[in-house]
N, C-alpha and C positions, 0 to 999 in steps of 0.2 A: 448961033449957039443956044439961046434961051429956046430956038424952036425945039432941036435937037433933046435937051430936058426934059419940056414940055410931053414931049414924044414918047421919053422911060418912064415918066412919071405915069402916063396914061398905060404903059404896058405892066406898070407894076402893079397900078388900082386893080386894074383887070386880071393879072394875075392873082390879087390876093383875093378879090371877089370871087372867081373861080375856086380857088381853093376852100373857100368859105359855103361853096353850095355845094362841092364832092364832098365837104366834111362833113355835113348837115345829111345827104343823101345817106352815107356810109353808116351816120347815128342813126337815121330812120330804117336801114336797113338792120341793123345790130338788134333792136328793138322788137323790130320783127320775128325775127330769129328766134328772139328770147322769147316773143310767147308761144311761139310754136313751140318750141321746145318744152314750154310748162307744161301746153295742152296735149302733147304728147304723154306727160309723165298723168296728166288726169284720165286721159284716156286709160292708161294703164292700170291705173289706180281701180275706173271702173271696173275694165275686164277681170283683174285678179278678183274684187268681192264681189261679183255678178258669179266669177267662175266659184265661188267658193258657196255663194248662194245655194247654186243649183246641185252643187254636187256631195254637198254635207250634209246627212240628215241629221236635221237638231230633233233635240229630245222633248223640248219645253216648246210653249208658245211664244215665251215672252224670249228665247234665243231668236226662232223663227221671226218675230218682230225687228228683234235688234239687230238681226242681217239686213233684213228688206228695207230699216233705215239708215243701215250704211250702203247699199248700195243707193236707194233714191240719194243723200245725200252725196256720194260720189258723182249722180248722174248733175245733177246740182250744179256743183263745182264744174263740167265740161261746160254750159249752159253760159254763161257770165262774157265767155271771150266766140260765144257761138257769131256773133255777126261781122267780129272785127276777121277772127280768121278765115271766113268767107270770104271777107277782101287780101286779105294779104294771100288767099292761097287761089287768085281770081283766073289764072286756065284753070285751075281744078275744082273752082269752085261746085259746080253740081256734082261730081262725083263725091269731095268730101259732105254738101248737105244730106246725098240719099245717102251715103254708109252711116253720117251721124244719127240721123232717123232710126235706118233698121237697128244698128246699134242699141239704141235706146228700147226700140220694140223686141227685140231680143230678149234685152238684159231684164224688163219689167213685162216678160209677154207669158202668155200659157198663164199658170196658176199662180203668180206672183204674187204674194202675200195673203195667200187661202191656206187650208189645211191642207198638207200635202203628206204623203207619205211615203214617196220612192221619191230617188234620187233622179236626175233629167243629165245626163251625159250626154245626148245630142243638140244640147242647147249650148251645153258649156264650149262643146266642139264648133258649133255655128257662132258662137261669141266670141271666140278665138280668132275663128274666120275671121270674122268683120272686122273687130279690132284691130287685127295684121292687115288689111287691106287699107282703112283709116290710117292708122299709124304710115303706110305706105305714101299715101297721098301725100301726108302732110310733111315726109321727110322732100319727098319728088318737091313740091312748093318750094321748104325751106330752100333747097339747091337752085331753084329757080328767081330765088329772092336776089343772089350775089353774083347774078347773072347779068351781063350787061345788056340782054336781047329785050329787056320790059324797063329800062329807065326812063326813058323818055314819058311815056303816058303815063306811069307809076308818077313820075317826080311831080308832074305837072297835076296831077290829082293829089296830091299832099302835099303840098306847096297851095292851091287854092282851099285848103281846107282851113 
C-alpha cells in the first residue's frame, strides 16, 4: 500500500512539474508575441513618417529638419529590439535583417536631410514595399512562435539562458 502512494505521489510531482514548464513555455511564448507585435506597430510608425517625409514638400528648413528627426527617431525606436527579434523570428531571421537594412537605406537614402525641392513618390512606393514585406515576415514568425514544430530547441535555448 505505501508503495502504491509512493507511486501517485511521484506521478503528481511530475505532473505538476510538467505543467509548471508548459506554463513557463506558454509565458515565454506570450512575450514573444508581444514584442513582435510592438515591433510591428514601430515599423509602422517608421513607414507612415518616412512615407510623409518624402512625399510632403515642406516649405521651411526648420519643417524639412523636424521631419528627418522624426523619422531618424522612429528609425531609433525599430533598433532597440533589432537583436532579440532576430531570434525570436530565427527561420526568418535573414530575411527579416536584409528587409530591416534596406528598410532603413530607403527611409534615410537619396537626399535625406539636404535641400530638396520635389517630392520622391518612388521612394514612398518602395518604402511601402519593404515595409509590407517586413511587416510580413514578422507576422509568418509570430504564427510560427505558437507552433509546436520549434519547442524543443527554442525551450532548451531559453531555459539555458
Amino acid at each position: 500500500m505505501p508503495e502504491d502512494s509512493l507511486q501517485k505521489l511521484g506521478f503528481v510531482l511530475f505532473g505538476a512539474l510538467l505543467g509548471w514548464i508548459l506554463q513557463q513555455y506558454r509565458v515565454m511564448r506570450a512575450e514573444d508575441t508581444a514584442l513582435v507585435n510592438e515591433h510591428i506597430k514601430e515599423i509602422e510608425r517608421l513607414r507612415d513618417l518616412a512615407q510623409d517625409y518624402w512625399l510632403k514638400k515642406v516649405e521651411s528648413q526648420e519643417e524639412a529638419e523636424a521631419a528627418a528627426a522624426r523619422v531618424r527617431a522612429a528609425h531609433a525606436a525599430t533598433t532597440f529590439s533589432y537583436m532579440t527579434i532576430s531570434e525570436i523570428c530565427h527561420p526568418f531571421a535573414d530575411d527579416y535583417q536584409r528587409l530591416s537594412v534596406a528598410l532603413f537605406e530607403c527611409a534615410t537614402g537619396g537626399n535625406f536631410e539636404s535641400a530638396r525641392s520635389e517630392i520622391e513618390p518612388l521612394r514612398a512606393i518602395e518604402l511601402y514595399d519593404i515595409s509590407t514585406q517586413l511587416i510580413h515576415v514578422l507576422r509568418s514568425s509570430r504564427r510560427s512562435l505558437n507552433s509546436l514544430k520549434g519547442i524543443l530547441p527554442r525551450s532548451i535555448r531559453d531555459f539555458g539562458a
